[in-house]
BATORLUM-851782 format. One line per field, with one value per residue (C-alpha): x, y, z. Coordinates in nm, 3 decimals, m for minus. Each point is the difference from the previous one (the first is absolute). Layout:
BEGIN
x: [X; ...]
y: [Y; ...]
z: [Z; ...]
END
This chain:
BEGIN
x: [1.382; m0.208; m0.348; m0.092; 0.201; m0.152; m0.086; m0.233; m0.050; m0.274; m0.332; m0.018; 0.006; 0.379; 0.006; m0.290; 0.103; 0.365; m0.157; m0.214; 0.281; 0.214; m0.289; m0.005; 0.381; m0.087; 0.194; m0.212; m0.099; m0.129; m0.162; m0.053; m0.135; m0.084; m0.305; m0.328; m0.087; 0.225; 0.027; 0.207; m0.187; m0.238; m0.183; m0.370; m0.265; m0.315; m0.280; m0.413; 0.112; 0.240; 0.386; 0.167; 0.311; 0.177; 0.316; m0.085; m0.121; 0.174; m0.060; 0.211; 0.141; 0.294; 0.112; 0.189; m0.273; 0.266; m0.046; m0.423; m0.013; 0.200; m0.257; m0.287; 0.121; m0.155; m0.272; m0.212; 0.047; m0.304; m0.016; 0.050; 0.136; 0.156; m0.222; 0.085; m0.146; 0.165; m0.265; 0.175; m0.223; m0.357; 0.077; 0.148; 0.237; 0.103; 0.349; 0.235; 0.036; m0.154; m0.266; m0.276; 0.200; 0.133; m0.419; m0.071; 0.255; m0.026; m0.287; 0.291; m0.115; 0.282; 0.380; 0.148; m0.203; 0.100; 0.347; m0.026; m0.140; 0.272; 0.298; m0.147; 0.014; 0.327; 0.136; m0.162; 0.172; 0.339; 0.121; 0.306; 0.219; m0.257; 0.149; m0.261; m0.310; m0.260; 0.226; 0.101; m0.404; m0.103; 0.266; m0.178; m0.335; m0.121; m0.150; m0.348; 0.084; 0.286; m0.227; m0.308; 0.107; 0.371; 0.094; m0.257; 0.015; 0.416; m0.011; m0.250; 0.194; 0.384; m0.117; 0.225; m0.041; 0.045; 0.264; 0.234; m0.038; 0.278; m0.097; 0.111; m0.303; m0.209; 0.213; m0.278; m0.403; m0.172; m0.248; m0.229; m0.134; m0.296; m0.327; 0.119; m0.049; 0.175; 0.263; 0.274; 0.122; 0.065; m0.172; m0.127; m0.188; m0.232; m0.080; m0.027; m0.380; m0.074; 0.313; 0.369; m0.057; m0.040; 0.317; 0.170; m0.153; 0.046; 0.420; 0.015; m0.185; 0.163; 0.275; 0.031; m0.070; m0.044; m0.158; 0.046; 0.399; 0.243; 0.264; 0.212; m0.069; 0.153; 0.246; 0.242; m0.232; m0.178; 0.259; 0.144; m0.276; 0.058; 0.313; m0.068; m0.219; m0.180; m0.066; m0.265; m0.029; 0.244; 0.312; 0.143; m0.234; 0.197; 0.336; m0.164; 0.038; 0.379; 0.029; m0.322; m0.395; m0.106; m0.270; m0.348; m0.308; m0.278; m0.406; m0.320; m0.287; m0.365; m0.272; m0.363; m0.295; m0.338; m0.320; m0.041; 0.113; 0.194; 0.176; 0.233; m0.053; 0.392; 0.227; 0.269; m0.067; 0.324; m0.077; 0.295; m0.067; 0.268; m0.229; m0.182; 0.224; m0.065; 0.127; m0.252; m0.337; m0.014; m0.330; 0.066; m0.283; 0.091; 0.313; m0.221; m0.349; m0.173; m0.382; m0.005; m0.269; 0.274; 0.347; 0.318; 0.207; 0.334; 0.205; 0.373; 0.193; 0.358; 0.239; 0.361; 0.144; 0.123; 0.114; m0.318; m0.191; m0.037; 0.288; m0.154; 0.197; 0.395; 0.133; 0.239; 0.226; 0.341; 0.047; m0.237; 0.181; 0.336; m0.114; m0.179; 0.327; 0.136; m0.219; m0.018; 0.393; m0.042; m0.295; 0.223; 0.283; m0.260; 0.047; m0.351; m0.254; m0.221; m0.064; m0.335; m0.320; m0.071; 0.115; 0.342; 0.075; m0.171; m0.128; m0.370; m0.049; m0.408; m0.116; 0.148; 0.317; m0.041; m0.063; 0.232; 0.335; m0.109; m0.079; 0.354; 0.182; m0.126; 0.101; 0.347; 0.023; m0.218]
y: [m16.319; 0.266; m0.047; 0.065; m0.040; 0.348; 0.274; 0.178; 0.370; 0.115; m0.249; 0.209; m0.230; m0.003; m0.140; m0.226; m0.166; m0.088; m0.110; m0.227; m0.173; m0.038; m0.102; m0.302; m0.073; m0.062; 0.312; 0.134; 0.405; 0.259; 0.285; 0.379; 0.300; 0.321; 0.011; m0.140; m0.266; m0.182; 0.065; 0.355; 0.207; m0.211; m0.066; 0.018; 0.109; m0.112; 0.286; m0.096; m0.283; 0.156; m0.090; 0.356; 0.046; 0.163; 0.160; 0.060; m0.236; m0.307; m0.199; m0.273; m0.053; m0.178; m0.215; m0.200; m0.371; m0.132; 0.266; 0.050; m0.395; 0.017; 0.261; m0.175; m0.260; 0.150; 0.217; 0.048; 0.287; 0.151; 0.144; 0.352; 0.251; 0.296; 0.314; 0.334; 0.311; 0.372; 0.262; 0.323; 0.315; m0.247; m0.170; m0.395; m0.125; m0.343; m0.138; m0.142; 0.256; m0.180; 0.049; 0.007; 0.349; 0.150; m0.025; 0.172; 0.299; 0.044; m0.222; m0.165; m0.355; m0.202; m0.051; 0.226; 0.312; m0.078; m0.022; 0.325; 0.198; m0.140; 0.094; 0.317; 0.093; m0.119; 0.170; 0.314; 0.015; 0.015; m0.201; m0.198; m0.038; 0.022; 0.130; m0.087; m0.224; 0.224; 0.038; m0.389; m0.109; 0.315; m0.175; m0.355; 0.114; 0.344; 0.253; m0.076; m0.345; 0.182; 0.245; m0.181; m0.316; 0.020; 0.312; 0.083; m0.367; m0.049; 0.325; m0.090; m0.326; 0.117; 0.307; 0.205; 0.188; m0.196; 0.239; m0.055; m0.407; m0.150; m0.158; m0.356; m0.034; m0.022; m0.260; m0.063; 0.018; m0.257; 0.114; m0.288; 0.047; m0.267; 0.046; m0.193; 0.159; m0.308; 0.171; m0.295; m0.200; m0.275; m0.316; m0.077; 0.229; m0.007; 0.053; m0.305; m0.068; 0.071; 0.269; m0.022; m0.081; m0.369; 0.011; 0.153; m0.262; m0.289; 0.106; 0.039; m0.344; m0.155; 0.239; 0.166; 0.422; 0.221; 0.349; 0.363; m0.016; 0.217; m0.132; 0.265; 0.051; m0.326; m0.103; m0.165; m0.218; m0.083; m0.056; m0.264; m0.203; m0.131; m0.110; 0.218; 0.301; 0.112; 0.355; 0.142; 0.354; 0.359; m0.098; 0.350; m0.038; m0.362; 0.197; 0.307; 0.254; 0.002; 0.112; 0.208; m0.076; m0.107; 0.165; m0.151; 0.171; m0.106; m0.017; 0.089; m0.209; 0.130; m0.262; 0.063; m0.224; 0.069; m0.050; m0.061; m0.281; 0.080; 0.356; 0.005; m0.348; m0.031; m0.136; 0.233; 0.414; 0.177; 0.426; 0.151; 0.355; 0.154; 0.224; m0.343; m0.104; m0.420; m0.175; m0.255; m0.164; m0.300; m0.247; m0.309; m0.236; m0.005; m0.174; m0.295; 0.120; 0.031; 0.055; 0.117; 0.273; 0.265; 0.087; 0.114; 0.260; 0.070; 0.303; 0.005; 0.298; 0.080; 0.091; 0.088; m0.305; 0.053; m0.263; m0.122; m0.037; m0.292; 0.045; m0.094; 0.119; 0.002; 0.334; m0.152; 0.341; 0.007; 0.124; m0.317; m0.235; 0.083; m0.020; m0.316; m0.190; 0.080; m0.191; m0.252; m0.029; m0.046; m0.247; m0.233; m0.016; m0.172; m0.354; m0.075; 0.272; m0.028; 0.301; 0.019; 0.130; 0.343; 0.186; m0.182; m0.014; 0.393; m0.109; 0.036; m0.374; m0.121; m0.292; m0.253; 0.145; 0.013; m0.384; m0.084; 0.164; m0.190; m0.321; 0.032; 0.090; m0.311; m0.171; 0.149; m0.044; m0.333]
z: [m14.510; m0.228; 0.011; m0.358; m0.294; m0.136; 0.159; m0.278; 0.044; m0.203; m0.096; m0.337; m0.354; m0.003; 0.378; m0.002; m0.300; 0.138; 0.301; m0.149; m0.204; 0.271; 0.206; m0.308; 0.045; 0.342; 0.146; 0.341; m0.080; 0.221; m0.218; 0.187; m0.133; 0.158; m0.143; 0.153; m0.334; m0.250; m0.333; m0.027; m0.259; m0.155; 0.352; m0.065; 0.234; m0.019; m0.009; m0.081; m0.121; m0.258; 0.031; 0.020; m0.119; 0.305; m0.130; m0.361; m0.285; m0.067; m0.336; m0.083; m0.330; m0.160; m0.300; 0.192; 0.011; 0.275; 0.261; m0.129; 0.101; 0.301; 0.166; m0.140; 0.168; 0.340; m0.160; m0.314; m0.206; m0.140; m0.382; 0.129; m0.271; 0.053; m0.193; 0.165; m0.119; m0.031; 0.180; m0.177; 0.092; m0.006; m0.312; 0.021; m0.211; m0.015; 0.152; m0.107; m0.329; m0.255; m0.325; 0.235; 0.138; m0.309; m0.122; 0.350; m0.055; m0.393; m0.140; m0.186; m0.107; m0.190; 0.186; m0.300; 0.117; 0.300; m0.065; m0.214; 0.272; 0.269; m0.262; m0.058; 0.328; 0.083; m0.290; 0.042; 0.441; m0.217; 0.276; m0.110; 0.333; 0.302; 0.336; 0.203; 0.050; m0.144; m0.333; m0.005; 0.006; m0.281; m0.175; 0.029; m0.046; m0.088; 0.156; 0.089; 0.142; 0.242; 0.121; 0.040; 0.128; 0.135; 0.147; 0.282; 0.106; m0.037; 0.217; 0.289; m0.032; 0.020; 0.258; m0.235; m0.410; m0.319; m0.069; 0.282; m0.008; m0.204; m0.312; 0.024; 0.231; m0.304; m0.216; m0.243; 0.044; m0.204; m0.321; m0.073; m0.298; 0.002; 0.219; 0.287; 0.370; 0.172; 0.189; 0.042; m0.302; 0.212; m0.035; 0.340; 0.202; 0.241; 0.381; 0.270; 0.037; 0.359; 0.022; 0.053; 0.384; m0.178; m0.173; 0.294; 0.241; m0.210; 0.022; 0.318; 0.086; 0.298; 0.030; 0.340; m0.052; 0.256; m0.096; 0.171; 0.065; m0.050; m0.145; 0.108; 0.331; 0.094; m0.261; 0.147; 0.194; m0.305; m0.233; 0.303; m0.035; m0.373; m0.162; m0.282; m0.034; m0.338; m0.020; m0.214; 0.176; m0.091; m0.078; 0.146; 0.319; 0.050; m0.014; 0.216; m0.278; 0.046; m0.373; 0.016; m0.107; m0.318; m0.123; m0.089; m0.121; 0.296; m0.088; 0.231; m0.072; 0.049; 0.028; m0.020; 0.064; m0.261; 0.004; m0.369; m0.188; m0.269; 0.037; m0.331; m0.189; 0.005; 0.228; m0.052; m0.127; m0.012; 0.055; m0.239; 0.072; 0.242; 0.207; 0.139; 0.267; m0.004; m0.327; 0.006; 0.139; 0.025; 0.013; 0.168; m0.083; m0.353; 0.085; 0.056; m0.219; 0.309; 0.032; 0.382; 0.064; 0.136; m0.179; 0.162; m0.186; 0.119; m0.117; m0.009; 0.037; m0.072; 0.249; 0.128; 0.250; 0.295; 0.312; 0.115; m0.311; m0.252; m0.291; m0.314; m0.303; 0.037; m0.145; m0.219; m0.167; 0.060; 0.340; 0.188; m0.237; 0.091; 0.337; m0.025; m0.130; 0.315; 0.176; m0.220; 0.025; 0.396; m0.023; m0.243; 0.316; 0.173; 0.079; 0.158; m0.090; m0.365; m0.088; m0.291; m0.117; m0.125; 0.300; 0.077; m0.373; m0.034; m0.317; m0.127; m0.042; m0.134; 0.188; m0.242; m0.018; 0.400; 0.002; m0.276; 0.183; 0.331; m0.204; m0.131; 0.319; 0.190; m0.280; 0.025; 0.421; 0.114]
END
C-alpha cells in the first residue's frame, strides 16, 4: 500500500492549489519543495514590519470573478493598483503608455496629437517589414517611445540587442490614449492583505509538506511513496537533460533596508536606460499602503540562467520550443506523473493563469 495518493513536488501556486483540491476529494498528499518556505515565487518575507516581496513583485490581476473569488476565499485582496513609472535619464514617465506619457514626452494634450505624433514617427522609420525587435516596436510606436522606454530595458531584460531579438517577441505594445496609469485592464486586482504567505498557508491547510528536499536526490524513493506524483519543477531536469537544457533568463535580487520612510512614493520604478544594470526598484510597502517608519527597496537585475539558479522567463524562439515539445512528448507517455505549472509546462504563466491550469487539471484527474 502507497502512503499518499499524491506525491506533490513543488508547494508553488500550481502545486498548492492541486493539493488542496485533492486534499477536498479526500485524496491523502504529501507536498516537498527544495526550498526552505511554501509558496514558490510569491513567498514573502517579512522585514520592519513590511511584507517583502522575495523573488520579485507579485500583483494579482485577472478578469476572470471565478478564480478572483476562489482566492478570496482564503484571503482578502486589498485595492492595490498597479502605477509604474519610466525613470529615462532622471525624468519619469508614466507606464503603461498612455495620455499622461505622450503629455510627458511632447506636451501633447488631446488623443489625436497623440496619434499624430506616433504616426509620424512610424512613418518617418520607413519600416514596413521589421526583421528584428528594435524595427517591429519603431514600427508600433515611434521613435521616442522605443528609445526612451523599450530598448535599454528589453536589453538589460533579454541580456542580448534589440537588433538581434526576433520580432515576434514584441507582437503588439499597447497605446492608451486616455490618462489612465492603471497598468492591467483586468477587473480585479489587488494584493492579499497580510501577504501571499496567507494565501499560500491557507492552501496548504492540513496538507502534509515537508520543506528543504531535493526532489532529485532521491527520486525513486520519493516517487514510491505516492501513487501518483505531480511535478511542478524543469521539465528537462525530470528527464536529466537527455534532449539538452532549455534556456531561461535568471534574476538577482538586491534588498536594502532604509532609514527613511518613503524612498520613491511608488511601488514599482522601472530604470529604462541600458547603462543601469537593474530594470527595476521596487518599494514594497506600497503593495499594502504601508505607514512603517523604515522602507525596503529591492532592486532586480537581469541575468543569464544557469543550473543552480531560479529560471524565471522561458526563452521561448524556435530552438527551446522545438526542444520543449520533446519533453512534452515524453511527459504525455506517462501513466502516473502530472506534469504543470510554469516550469513543467516552460510557459510564462501569471498567477491566475497559474491557478486556473491547476484548477482545471484536478478537475480533469480527481
Amino acid at each position: 500500500m502507497k502512503q499518499y495518493d499524491y506525491l506533490i513536488v513543488g508547494a508553488g501556486l500550481f502545486g498548492a492549489v492541486f493539493a488542496h483540491e485533492a486534499n477536498k476529494k479526500g485524496k491523502k498528499c504529501l507536498v516537498i519543495d527544495r526550498r526552505n518556505h511554501t509558496g514558490g515565487n510569491i513567498f514573502s518575507e517579512e522585514v520592519e514590519g513590511i511584507n517583502v516581496h522575495k523573488y520579485g513583485a507579485h500583483i494579482f490581476h485577472t478578469n476572470d470573478k471565478g478564480i478572483w473569488d476562489y482566492v478570496n476565499s482564503f484571503v482578502e485582496f486589498n485595492r492595490y493598483t498597479n502605477s509604474p513609472l519610466a525613470n529615462f535619464e532622471g525624468e519619469l514617465f508614466n507606464l503603461p503608455f498612455n495620455m499622461n506619457t505622450f503629455y510627458q514626452l511632447w506636451k501633447v494634450k488631446t488623443p489625436e496629437e497623440a496619434q499624430a505624433k506616433i504616426q509620424e514617427q512610424v512613418e518617418a522609420s520607413g519600416i514596413t517589414d521589421p526583421q528584428n525587435l528594435e524595427e517591429q516596436a519603431i514600427s508600433l510606436v515611434g521613435t521616442d517611445i522605443y528609445h526612451k522606454l523599450i530598448k535599454g530595458y528589453t536589453e538589460k531584460q533579454w541580456g542580448r540587442k534589440a537588433t538581434e531579438l526576433p520580432a515576434f517577441i514584441i507582437k503588439r505594445l499597447p497605446l492608451r490614449f486616455t490618462f489612465d496609469n492603471n497598468y492591467f485592464n483586468d477587473k480585479y486586482q489587488g494584493i492579499p492583505v497580510g501577504g501571499y504567505n496567507k494565501l499560500t498557508e491557507g492552501l496548504l491547510a492540513g496538507i502534509e509538506v515537508r520543506t528543504e528536499v531535493d526532489f532529485f536526490k532521491d527520486k525513486e524513493a520519493l516517487m514510491a511513496l505516492a501513487e501518483k506524483t505531480v511535478f511542478t519543477g524543469n521539465i528537462d531536469e525530470f528527464y536529466d537533460y537527455q534532449f539538452g537544457k532549455l534556456e531561461y533568463r535568471s534574476l538577482k535580487f538586491e534588498h536594502e533596508v532604509l532609514d527613511n520612510e518613503n524612498f520613491q512614493g511608488n511601488a514599482v520604478v522601472n530604470y529604462t536606460e541600458a547603462h543601469i544594470p537593474f530594470t527595476r526598484i521596487i518599494e514594497h510597502k506600497h503593495f499594502e499602503f504601508g505607514k512603517q517608519a523604515k522602507t525596503v527597496v529591492t532592486k532586480e537585475y537581469p541575468c543569464e540562467w544557469s543550473a543552480g539558479m531560479e529560471a524565471y522567463y522561458p526563452v521561448n524562439d524556435d530552438k527551446n520550443t522545438e526542444l520543449f515539445k520533446k519533453y512534452r512528448d515524453l511527459s504525455r507517455q506517462e501513466e502516473n506523473i502530472i506534469f504543470g505549472g510554469r516550469l513543467a509546462e516552460y510557459k510564462y504563466y501569471d498567477m491566475h493563469q497559474v491557478i486556473g491550469s491547476a484548477l482545471a487539471t484536478t478537475k480533469a484527474v480527481l
